[in-house]
C-alpha positions as YAML, in Angstrom:
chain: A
units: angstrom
residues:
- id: 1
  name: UNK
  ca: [176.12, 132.84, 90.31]
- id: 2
  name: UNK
  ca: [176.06, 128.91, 89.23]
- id: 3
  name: UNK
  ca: [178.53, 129.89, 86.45]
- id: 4
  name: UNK
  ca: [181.00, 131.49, 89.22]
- id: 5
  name: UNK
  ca: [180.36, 128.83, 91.77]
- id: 6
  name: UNK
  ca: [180.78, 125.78, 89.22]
- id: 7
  name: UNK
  ca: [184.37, 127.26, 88.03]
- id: 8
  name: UNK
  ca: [185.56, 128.48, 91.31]
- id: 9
  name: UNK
  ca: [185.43, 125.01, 92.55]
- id: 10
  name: UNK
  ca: [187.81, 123.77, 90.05]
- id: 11
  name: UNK
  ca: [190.45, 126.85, 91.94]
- id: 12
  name: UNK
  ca: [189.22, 125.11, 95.24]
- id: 13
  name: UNK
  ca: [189.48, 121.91, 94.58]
- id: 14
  name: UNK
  ca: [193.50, 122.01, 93.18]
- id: 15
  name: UNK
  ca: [194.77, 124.74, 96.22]
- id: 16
  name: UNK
  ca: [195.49, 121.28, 97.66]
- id: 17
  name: UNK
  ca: [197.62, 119.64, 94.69]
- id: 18
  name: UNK
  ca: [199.56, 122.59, 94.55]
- id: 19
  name: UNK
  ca: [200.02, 123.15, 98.25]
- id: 20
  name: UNK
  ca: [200.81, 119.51, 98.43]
- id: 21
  name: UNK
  ca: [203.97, 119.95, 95.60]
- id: 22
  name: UNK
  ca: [205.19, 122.53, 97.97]
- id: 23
  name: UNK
  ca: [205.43, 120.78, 100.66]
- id: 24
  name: UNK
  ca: [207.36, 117.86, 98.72]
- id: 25
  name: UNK
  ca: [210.27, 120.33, 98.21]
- id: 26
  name: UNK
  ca: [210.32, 122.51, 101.34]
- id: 27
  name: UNK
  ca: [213.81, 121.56, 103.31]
- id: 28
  name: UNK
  ca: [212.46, 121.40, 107.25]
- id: 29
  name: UNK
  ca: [209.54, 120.22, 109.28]
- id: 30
  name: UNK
  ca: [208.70, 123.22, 110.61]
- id: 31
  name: UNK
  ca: [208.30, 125.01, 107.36]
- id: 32
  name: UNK
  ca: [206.24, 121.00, 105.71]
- id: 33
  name: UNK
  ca: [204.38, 121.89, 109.49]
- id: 34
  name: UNK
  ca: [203.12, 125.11, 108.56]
- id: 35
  name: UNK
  ca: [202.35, 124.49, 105.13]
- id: 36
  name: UNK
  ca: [200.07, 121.48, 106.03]
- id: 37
  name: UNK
  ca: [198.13, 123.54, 107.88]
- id: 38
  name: UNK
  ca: [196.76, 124.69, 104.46]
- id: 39
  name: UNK
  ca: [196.17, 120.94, 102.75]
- id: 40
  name: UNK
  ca: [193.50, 120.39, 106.35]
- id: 41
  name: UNK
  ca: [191.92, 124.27, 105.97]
- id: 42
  name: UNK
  ca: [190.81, 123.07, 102.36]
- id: 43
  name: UNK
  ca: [190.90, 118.76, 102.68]
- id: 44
  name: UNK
  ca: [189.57, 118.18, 105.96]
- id: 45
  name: UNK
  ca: [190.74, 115.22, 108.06]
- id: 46
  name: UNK
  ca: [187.65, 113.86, 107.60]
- id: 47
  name: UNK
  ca: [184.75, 113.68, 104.72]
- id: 48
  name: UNK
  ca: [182.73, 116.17, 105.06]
- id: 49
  name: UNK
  ca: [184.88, 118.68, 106.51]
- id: 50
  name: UNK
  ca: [187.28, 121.69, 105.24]
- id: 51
  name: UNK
  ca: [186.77, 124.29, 102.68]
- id: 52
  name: UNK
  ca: [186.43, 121.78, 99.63]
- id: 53
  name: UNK
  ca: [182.91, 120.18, 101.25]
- id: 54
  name: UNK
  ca: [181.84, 123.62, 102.36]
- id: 55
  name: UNK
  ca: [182.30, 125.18, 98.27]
- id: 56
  name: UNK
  ca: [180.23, 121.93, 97.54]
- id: 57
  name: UNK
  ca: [177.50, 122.94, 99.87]
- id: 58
  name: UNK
  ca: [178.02, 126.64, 98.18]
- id: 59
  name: UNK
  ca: [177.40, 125.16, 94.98]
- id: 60
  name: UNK
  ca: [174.63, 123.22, 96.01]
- id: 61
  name: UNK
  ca: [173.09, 126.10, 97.60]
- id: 62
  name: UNK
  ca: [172.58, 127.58, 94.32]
- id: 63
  name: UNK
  ca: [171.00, 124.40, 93.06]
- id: 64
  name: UNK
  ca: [173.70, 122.68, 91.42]
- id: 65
  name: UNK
  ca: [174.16, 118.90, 90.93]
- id: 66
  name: UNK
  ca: [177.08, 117.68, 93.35]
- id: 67
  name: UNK
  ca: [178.32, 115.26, 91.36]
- id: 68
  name: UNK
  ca: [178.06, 117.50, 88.23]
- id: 69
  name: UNK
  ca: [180.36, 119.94, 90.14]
- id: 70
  name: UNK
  ca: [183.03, 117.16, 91.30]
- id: 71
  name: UNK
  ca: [183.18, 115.99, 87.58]
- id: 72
  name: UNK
  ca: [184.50, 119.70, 86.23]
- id: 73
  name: UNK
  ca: [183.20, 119.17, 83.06]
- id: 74
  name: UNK
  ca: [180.95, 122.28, 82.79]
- id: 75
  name: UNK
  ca: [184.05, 124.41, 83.42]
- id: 76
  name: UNK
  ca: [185.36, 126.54, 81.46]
- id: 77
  name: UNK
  ca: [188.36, 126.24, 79.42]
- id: 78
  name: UNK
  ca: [189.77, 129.38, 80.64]
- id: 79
  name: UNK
  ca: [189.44, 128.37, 84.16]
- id: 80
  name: UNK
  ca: [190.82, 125.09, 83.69]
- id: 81
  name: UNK
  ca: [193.91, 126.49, 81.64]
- id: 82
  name: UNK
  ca: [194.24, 129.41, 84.37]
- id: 83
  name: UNK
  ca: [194.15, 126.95, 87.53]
- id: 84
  name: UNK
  ca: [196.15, 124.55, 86.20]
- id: 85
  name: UNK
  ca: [199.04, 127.63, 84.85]
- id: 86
  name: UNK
  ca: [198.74, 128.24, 88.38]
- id: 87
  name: UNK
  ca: [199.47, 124.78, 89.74]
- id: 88
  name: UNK
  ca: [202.52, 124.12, 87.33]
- id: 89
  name: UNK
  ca: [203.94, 127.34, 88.36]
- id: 90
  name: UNK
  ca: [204.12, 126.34, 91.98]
- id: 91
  name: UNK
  ca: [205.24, 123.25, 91.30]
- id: 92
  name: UNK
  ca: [208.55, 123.90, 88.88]
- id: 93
  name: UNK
  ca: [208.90, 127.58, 90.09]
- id: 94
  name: UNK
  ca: [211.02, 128.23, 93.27]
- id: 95
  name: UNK
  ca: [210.10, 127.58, 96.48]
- id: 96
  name: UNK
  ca: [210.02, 131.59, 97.38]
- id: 97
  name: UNK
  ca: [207.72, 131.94, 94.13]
- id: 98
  name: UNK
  ca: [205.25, 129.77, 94.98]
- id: 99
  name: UNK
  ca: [205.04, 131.10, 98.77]
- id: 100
  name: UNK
  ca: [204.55, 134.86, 97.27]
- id: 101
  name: UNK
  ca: [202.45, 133.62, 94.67]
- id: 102
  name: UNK
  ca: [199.90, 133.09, 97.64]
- id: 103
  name: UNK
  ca: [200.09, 136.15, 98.77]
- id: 104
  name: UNK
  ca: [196.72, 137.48, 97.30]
- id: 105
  name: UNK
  ca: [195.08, 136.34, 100.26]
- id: 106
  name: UNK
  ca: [196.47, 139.43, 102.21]
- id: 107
  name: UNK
  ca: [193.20, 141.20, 100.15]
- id: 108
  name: UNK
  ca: [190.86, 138.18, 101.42]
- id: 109
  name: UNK
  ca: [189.46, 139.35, 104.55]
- id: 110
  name: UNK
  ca: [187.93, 142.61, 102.86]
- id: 111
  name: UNK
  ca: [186.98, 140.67, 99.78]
- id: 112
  name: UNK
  ca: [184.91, 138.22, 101.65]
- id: 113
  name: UNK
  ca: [183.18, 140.39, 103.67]
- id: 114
  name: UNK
  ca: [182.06, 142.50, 100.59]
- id: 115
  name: UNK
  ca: [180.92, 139.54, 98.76]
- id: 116
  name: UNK
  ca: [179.09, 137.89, 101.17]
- id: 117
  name: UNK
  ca: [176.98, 141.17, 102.77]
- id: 118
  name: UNK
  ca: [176.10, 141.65, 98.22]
- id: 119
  name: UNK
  ca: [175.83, 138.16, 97.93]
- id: 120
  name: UNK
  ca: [173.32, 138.05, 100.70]
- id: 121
  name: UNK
  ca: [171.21, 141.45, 99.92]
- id: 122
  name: UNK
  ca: [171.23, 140.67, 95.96]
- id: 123
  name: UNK
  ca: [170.16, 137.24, 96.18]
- id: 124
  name: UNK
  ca: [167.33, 135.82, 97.82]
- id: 125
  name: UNK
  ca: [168.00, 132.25, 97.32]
- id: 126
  name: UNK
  ca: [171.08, 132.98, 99.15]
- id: 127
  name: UNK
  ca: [171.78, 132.29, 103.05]
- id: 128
  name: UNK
  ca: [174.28, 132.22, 105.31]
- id: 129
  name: UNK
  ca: [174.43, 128.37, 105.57]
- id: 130
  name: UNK
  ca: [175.08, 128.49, 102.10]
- id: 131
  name: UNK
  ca: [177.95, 131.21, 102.32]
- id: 132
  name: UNK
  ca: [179.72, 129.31, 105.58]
- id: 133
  name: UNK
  ca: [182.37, 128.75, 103.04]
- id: 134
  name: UNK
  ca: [183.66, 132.02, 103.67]
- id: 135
  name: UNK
  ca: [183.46, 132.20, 107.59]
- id: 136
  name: UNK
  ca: [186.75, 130.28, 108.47]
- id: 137
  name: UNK
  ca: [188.75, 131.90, 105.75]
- id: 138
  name: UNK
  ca: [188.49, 134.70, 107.69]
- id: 139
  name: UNK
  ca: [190.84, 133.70, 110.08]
- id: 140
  name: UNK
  ca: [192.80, 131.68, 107.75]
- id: 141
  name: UNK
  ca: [193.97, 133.56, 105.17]
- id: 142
  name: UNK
  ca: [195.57, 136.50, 107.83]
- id: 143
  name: UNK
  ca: [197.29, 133.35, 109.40]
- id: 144
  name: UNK
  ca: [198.27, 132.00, 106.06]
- id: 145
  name: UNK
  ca: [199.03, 135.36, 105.06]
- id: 146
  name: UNK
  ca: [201.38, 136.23, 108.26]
- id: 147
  name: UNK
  ca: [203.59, 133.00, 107.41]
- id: 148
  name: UNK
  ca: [203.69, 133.42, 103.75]
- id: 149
  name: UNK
  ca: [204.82, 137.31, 103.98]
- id: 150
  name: UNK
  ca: [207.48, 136.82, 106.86]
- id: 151
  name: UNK
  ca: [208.86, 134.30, 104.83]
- id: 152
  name: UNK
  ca: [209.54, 136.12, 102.13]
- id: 153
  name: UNK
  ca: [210.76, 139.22, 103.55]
- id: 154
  name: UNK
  ca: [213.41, 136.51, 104.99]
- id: 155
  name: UNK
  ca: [214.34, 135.35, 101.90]
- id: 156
  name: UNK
  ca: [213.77, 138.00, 99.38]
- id: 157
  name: UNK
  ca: [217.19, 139.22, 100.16]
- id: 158
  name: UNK
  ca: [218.52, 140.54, 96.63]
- id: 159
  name: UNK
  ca: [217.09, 142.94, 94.25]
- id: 160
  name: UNK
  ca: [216.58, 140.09, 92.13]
- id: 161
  name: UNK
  ca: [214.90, 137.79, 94.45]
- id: 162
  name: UNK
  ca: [212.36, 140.61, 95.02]
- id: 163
  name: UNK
  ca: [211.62, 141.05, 91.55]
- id: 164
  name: UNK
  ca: [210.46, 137.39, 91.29]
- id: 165
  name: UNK
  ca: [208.81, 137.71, 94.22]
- id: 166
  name: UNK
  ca: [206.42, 140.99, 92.12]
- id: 167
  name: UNK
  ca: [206.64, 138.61, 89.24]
- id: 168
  name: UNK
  ca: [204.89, 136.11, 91.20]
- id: 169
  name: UNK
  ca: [202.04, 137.93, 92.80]
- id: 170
  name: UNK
  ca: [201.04, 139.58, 89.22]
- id: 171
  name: UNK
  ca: [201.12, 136.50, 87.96]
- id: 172
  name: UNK
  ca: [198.83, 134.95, 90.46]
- id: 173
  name: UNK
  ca: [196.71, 137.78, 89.99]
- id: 174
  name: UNK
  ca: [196.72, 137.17, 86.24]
- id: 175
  name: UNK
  ca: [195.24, 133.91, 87.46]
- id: 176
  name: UNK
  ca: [192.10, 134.88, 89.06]
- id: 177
  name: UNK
  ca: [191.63, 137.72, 86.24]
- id: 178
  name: UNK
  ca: [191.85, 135.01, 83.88]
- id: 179
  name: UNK
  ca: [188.75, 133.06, 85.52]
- id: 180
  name: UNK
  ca: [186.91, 136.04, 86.06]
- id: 181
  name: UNK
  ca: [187.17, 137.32, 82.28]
- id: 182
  name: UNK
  ca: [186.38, 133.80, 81.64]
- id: 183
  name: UNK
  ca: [183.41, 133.87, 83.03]
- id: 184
  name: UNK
  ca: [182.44, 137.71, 82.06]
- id: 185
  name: UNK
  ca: [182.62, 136.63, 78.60]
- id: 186
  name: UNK
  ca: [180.74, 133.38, 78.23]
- id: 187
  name: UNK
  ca: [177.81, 134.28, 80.83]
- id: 188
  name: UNK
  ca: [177.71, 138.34, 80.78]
- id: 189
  name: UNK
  ca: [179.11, 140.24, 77.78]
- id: 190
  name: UNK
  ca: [178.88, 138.97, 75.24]
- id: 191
  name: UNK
  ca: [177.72, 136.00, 76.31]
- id: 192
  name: UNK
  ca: [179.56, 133.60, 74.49]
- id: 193
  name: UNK
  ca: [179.44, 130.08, 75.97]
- id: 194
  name: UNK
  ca: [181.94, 127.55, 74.25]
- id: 195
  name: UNK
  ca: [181.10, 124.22, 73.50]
- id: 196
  name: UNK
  ca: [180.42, 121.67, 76.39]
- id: 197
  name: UNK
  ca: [180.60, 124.08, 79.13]
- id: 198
  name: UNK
  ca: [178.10, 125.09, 81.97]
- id: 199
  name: UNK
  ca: [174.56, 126.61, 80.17]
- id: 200
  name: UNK
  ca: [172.59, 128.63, 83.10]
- id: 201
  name: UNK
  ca: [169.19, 127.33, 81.56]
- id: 202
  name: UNK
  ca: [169.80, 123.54, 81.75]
- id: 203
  name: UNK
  ca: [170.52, 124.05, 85.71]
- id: 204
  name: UNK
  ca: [167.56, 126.25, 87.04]
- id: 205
  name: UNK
  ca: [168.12, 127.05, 91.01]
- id: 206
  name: UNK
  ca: [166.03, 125.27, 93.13]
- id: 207
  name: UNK
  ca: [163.62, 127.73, 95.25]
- id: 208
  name: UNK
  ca: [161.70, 126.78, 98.17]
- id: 209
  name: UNK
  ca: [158.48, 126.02, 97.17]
- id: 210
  name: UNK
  ca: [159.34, 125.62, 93.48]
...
């Protein structure tokens, strides 16, 4: 759970770099208008607020070091080489490929509600407060999702253009396979952590009462 939380910040914490080179290239304000919409869900206008702060309290939950999270340097290199593939791609790709590419929060809602109702019954050091990460996305991603997918059915307007808009979904899916094999192999099977990364035993949870 530390492993997961640790790396998964690392995806949180650039969703706003990338969004951000989006918006640098999209032609009107009403499209930069909608977009931004996405840089606040996950920056905040404030500190303390948006879904970066709330990860932080996620990871701290399961009795991580703060700063030790901001720093990344107990990621993995797989994550960091995944997030930042991911990142590039938005940035150099086309601006129809990076909107699709976000379209694997259409599977959100059901994924969050499955992992927070097994987070919650498999872990007791677990609470809601510490899973209020996951609350707003639920209304976010199907508004994020509702923009991103009209857009491209606008624009996806050739044979061709549709085909790079599959390309770009499995490849953002490659992404978060990537991270998750990651962290399957260094902390589950077979267990192999690489050098300088995250070691479960040097970053015990803290339990009430312990």
């Amino acid at each position: 759970m530390q492993a997961w939380a640790l790396n998964r910040y690392y995806y949180q914490s650039q969703i706003p770099a990338k969004d951000a080179s989006l918006i640098a290239r999209l032609p009107t304000p009403e499209l930069r208008r909608a977009w931004r919409s996405r840089l606040v869900d996950h920056d905040g206008t404030k500190e303390g607020e948006g879904g970066i702060a709330r990860w932080l309290k996620l990871a701290e939950g399961v009795g991580l070091d703060r700063d030790y999270v901001i720093s990344t340097r107990g990621i993995l290199p797989t994550t960091r080489f995944a997030v930042d593939a991911y990142v590039q791609f938005v940035r150099e790709r086309s601006i129809l490929e990076g909107i699709a590419s976000s379209l694997t929060e259409m599977f959100s809602p059901t994924i969050i509600s499955e992992r927070v109702s097994g987070m919650l019954r498999h872990y007791d050091f677990i609470t809601e407060e510490t899973l209020a990460y996951f609350t707003p996305r639920l209304t976010q991603a199907p508004r994020d999702v509702e923009f991103a997918l009209a857009y491209v059915k606008a624009h996806a307007d050739t044979p061709e253009k549709q085909e790079a808009v599959l390309a770009a979904l499995r490849f953002k899916c490659d992404v978060l396979w990537a991270q998750l094999d990651g962290l399957y192999f260094a902390y589950v099977e077979p267990g192999f952590i690489p050098p300088g990364a995250f070691v479960p035993e040097d970053h015990a949870p803290r339990r009430a009462g312990g």
